[in-house]
N, C-alpha and C positions, 0 to 999 in steps of 0.2 A: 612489499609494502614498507614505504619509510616511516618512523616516527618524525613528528615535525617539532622540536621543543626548542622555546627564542630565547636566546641568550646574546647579553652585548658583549664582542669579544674588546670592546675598546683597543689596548695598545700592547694586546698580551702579543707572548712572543710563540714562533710558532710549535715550541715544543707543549709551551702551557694549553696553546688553543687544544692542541689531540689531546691533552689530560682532560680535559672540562669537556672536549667531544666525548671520551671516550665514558666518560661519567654518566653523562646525562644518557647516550644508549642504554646502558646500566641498570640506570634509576627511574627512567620514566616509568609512571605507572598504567596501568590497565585504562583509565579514564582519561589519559592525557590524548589532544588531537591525533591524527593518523593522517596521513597523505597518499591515496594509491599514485602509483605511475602512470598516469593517464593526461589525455588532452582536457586543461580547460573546456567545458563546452561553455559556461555564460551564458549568452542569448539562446533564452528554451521557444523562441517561438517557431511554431508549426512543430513541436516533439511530443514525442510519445515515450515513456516511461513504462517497462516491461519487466519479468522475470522470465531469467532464460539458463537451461545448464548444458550451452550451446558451449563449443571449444574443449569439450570433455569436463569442464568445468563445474563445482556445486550451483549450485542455483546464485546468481548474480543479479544484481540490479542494472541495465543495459535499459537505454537512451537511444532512439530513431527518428526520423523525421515521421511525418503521420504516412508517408508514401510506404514506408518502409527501408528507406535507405539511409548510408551513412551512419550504421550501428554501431555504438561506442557501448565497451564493458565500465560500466561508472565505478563499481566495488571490486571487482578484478583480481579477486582473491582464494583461497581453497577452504570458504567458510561457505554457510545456507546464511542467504540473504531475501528478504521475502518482503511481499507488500508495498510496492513502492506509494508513495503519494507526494502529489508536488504542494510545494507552498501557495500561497494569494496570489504574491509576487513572482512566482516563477524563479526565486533564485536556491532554492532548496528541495531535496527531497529525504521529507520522514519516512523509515522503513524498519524493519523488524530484522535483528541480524544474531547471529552466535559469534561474532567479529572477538570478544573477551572470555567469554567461558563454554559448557555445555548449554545455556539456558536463553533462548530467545531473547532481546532485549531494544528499547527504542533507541535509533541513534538516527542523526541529522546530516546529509552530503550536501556543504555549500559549493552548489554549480558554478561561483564564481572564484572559487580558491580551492578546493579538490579536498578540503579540509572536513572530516568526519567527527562529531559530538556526540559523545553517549549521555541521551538523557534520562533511562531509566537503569538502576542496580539493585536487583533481587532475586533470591534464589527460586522464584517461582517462573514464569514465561509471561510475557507481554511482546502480542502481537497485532497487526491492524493497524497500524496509526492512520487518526486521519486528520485533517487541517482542519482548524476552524475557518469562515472563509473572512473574517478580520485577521489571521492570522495569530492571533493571540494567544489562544489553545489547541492541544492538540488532545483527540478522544481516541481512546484504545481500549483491546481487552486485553483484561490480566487475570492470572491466578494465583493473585498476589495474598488474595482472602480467603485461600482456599480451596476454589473454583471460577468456571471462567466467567468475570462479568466486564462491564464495560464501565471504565474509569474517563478522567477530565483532566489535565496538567495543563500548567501554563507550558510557552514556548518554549523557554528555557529549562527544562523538565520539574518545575517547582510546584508547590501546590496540587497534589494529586488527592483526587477525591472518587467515591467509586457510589456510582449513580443506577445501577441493578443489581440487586440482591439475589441473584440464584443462588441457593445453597442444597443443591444436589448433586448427584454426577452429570447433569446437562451443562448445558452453557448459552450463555450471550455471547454474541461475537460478534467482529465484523461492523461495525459504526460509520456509518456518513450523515455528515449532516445536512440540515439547510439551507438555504441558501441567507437565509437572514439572521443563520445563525442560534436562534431560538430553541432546536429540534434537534433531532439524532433519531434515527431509523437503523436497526439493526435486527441481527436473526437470533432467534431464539428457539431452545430447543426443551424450556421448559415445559414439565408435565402440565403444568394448568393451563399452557399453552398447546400444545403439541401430545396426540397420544400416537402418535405414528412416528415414522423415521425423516420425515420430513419438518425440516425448521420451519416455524411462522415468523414474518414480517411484523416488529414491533415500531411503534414511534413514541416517543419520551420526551418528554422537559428535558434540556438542560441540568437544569437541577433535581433531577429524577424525580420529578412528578408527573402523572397522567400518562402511566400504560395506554396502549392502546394499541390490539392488536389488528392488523388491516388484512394480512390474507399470507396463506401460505409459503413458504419461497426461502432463498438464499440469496445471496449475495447483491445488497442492495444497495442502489446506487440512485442520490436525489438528482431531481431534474434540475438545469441554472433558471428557469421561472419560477421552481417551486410548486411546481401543479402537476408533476406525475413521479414516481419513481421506477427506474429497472429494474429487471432484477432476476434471477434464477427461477425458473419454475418449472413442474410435473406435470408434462402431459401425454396422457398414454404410455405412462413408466421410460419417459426420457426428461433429461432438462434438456431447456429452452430456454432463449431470452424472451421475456416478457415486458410490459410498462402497466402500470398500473394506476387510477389517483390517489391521490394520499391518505383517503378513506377507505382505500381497499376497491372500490367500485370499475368499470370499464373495463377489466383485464382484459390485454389484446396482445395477444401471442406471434411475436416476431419471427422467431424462425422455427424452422422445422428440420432437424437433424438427428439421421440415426443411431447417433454415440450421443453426444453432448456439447452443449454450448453454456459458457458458464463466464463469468466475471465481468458484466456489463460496464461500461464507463461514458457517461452522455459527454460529448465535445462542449465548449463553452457557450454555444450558440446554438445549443439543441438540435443542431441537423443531423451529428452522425451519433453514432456509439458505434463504439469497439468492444471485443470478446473474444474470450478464447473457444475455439473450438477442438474440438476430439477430435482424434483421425486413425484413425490404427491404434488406439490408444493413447497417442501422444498427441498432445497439444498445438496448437497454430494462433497468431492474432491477427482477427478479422477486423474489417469496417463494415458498416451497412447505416445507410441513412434512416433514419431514426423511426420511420414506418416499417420499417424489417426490409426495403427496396436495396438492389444494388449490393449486393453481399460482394467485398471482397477481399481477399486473403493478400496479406501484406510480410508476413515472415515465411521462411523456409529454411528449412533444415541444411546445414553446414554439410551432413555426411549423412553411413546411414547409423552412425551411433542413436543410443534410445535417447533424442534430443528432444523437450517442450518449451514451448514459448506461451507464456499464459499474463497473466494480472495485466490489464493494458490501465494504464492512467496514463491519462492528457495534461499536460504544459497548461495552464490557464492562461497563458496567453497564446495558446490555437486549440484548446479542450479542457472539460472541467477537470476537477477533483477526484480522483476516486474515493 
């Protein structure tokens, strides 16, 4: 991985230019841009946005077309990179990385320059990012307070504000909003929530007003009309993907697998979702049209190393948000 730091070399001469190269290697700091070695991708339409620790690699953020093919390692590095989410405009994606120290942190890959922004620094973990769908904010959870609850930042990681108060050993986590932007639906593992091992499904203000919890579950993920959500669910002591409406009501259980299927993602036109599923313990990323119909597996394992392919998020310009 190269440091990218701009400097004008005007009319220096070529011993000065390696003194001032030689400097700036030197001095860049922890938060200066980053550049992996990798192909521009640019145009994200019809892609798919994954975590993969395929190549013997730590967990990586890696870019597919929705077929499954054509996989490019985006972050391509020997860090834990997690949570991929793509921007409004499809030209970015926010994710959760160790890229600067031991402690998780939010940082931005613009798919049209390979150029990497870290926009949160604290010695506590912030993980989950997720786009606002104006683009404007971005919602995560941190344990920046503490324990883990779910904060607000502008784009540019400014303005952070923290919109659920858990203050025990459970946590908030995991944030998608709505499509109008209004909302955030996230899992909770609070006691006044929750007396069991399984997280409940909350939805919230924006400005963390009006709780309200709708039904049992993990990993949720809103609809692009706004009228149902995805999401991890318990049935018969297995997860499942599930959809649900936004009151908790109609739960209809998508598929039926004897390990697990976990991390829902609706395409932008609500026909498909993707998900990871268990297989021997390790991970796959699936399609299935959006009544649980048509299930099909789109990654495969490189060797027989213990490789997972899991978190799938959609390109908004061929699938939503995660």
């Amino acid at each position: 991985m190269k440091m990218k730091c701009i400097v004008s070399a005007g009319e220096l001469t070529s011993g000065l230019l390696f003194a001032v190269i030689l400097f700036l290697i030197t001095s860049c700091g922890t938060d200066n841009v980053t550049e992996p070695d990798n192909t521009i991708i640019g145009d994200t339409t019809g892609k798919i946005a994954f975590v993969s620790n395929r190549e013997g690699n730590d967990d990586e953020i890696w870019i597919m077309n929705s077929d499954g093919s054509d996989r490019v390692n985006l972050t391509d590095n020997d860090i834990r990179d997690l949570d991929p989410d793509f921007s409004p405009d499809g030209n970015k994606i926010v994710y959760a990385s160790k890229l600067y120290d031991d402690d998780f942190e939010i940082h931005v890959f613009d798919l049209t320059t390979n150029n990497i922004t870290r926009l949160t620094n604290d010695p506590s973990r912030d993980y989950a990012p997720a786009w606002s769908p104006d683009g404007t904010k971005i919602a995560f959870a941190s344990r920046r307070s503490g324990e883990m609850n779910i904060w607000i930042m502008n784009a540019d990681g400014s303005g952070k504000q923290q919109i659920t108060f858990e203050n025990t050993e459970n946590y908030d986590f995991q944030p998608s909003w709505s499509p109008d932007g209004t909302k955030i639906v996230y899992e909770s593992m609070r006691n006044i929530y929750s007396q069991t091992t399984i997280p409940f499904l909350v939805i919230i203000n924006t400005d963390g007003t009006n709780e309200t919890v709708i039904t049992e579950g993990l990993n949720p993920d809103w609809s692009p009309d706004g009228s149902k959500i995805a999401y991890t669910g318990v049935f018969n002591g297995n997860y499942e993907i599930a959809v649900c409406y936004t009151d908790g009501s109609n739960i209809t259980r998508l598929t039926n697998w004897d390990d697990a299927d976990l991390d829902p993602a609706w395409s932008p036109d609500g026909s498909k979702i993707a998900f990871a599923r268990k297989i021997g313990g390790l991970r796959e990323v699936y399609l299935m049209d959006s009544d649980g119909s048509n299930q099909e597996r789109i990654t495969y394992r490189l060797s027989s190393l213990e490789e997972s392919n899991w978190f799938p998020c959609w390109s908004p310009l061929s699938g939503n948000r995660k």
